[in-house]
N, C-alpha and C positions, 0 to 999 in steps of 0.2 A: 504494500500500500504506500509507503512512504516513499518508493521509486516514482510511485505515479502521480501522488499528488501535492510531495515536493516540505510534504509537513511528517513528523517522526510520530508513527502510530505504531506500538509495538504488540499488541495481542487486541485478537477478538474474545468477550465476555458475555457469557449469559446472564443475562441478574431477569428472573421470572418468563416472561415469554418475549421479551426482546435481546437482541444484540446489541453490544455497545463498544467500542471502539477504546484500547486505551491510546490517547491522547498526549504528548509530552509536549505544552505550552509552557512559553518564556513569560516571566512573572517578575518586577523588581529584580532582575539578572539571575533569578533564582528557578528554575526547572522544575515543573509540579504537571503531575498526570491529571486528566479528565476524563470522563466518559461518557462522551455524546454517542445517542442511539445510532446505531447502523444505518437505520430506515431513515434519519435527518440528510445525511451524506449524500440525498440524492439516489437516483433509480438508478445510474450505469455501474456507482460503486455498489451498491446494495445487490446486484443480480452480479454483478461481477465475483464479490465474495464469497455471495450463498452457493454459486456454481462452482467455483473454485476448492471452497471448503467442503463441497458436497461431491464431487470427483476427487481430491485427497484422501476421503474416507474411503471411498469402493474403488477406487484403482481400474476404470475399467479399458479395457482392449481396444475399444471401438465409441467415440464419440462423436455422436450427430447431433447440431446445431444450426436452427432455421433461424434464418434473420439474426447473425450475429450482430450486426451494428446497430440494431433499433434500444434506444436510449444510452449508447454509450459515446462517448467521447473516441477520440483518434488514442488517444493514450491509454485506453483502458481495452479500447479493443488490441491494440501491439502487445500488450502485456499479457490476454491470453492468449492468443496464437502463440506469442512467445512463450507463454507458459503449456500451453496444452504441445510444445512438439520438444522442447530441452528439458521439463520438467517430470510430466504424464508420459510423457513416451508412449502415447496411442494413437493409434489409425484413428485421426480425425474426418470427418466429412462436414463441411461450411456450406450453406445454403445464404446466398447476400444479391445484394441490388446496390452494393454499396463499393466504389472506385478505392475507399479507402480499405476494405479489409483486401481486396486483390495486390491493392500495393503494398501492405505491410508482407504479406507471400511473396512477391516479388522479389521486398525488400530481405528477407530472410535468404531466399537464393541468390541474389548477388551478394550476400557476404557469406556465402557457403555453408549458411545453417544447414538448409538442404538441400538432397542432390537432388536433379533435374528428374530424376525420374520416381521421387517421392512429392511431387506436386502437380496438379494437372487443375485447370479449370475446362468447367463440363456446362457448357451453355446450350441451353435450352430454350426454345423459341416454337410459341405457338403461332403455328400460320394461319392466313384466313380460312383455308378449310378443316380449320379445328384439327390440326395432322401438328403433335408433337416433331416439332426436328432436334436432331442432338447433335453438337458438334463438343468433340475431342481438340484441347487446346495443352500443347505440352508449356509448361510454367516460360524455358528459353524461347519459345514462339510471342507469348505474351509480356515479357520483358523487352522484347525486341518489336512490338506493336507499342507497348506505355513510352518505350524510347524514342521514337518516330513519332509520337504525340497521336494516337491514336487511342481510344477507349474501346479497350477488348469485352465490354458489352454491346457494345454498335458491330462487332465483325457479321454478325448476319448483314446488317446492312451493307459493309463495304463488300463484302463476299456477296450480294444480292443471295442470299440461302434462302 
């Protein structure tokens, strides 16, 4: 948390049926913990947590996530990707509408977090005769479209698919 939000929060705390955050705020030069609710902190840190804390407990293999980016922030989505591929170490699957969470994957493959053939984006386009098309986009295809200023959710379009 404190990577993301720039402030020194060192554990999460149950006290009855909420979460609470502890807190280390500067005070007359003097350091003293607080503990504001989780749910205060806004919706992208509060779903960010409880998914985080809630995949640390079950460990599992295989995680799927629809509309990763809806209420979070650019910084709190990098931090799971980043956490769900050095941390989890699981087959994830991302369902997004969002330029930013393709770039933070991007961005991971250009500094070699992963290799090219553990990323792939899988674009999916209904046409007008209600006929699902799928198009297969390996991660160095779509680095090399963001590079050339192209948005590899438009490829149907520039591909006419």
């Amino acid at each position: 948390m404190s990577k993301i939000t720039g402030e020194e929060m060192t554990e999460i705390i149950r006290q009855n049926t909420d979460y609470h955050l502890r807190k280390i705020v500067k005070k007359n030069e003097e350091k003293k913990p607080i503990y504001p609710r989780l749910s205060d902190q806004g919706l992208g840190i509060y779903k960010l947590v409880l998914l985080v804390m809630w995949l640390s407990a079950i460990k599992p293999r295989l995680v799927l996530i629809d509309d990763l980016e809806l209420a979070s922030h650019i910084s709190l989505i990098k931090y799971l990707i980043n956490y769900l591929i050095n941390e989890l170490k699981s087959q994830v699957i991302i369902s997004t509408h969002s330029i930013d969470v393709i770039n933070s994957v991007v961005d991971l493959y250009v500094n070699n977090v992963i290799a090219p053939e553990e990323a792939q984006v899988i674009l999916l386009n209904r046409a007008d005769d209600d006929v699902l098309h799928v198009n297969h986009i390996d991660i160095h295809e779509v680095y090399a479209m963001m590079s050339a200023g192209h948005d590899p959710r438009k490829i149907s379009e520039v591909f006419e698919l």
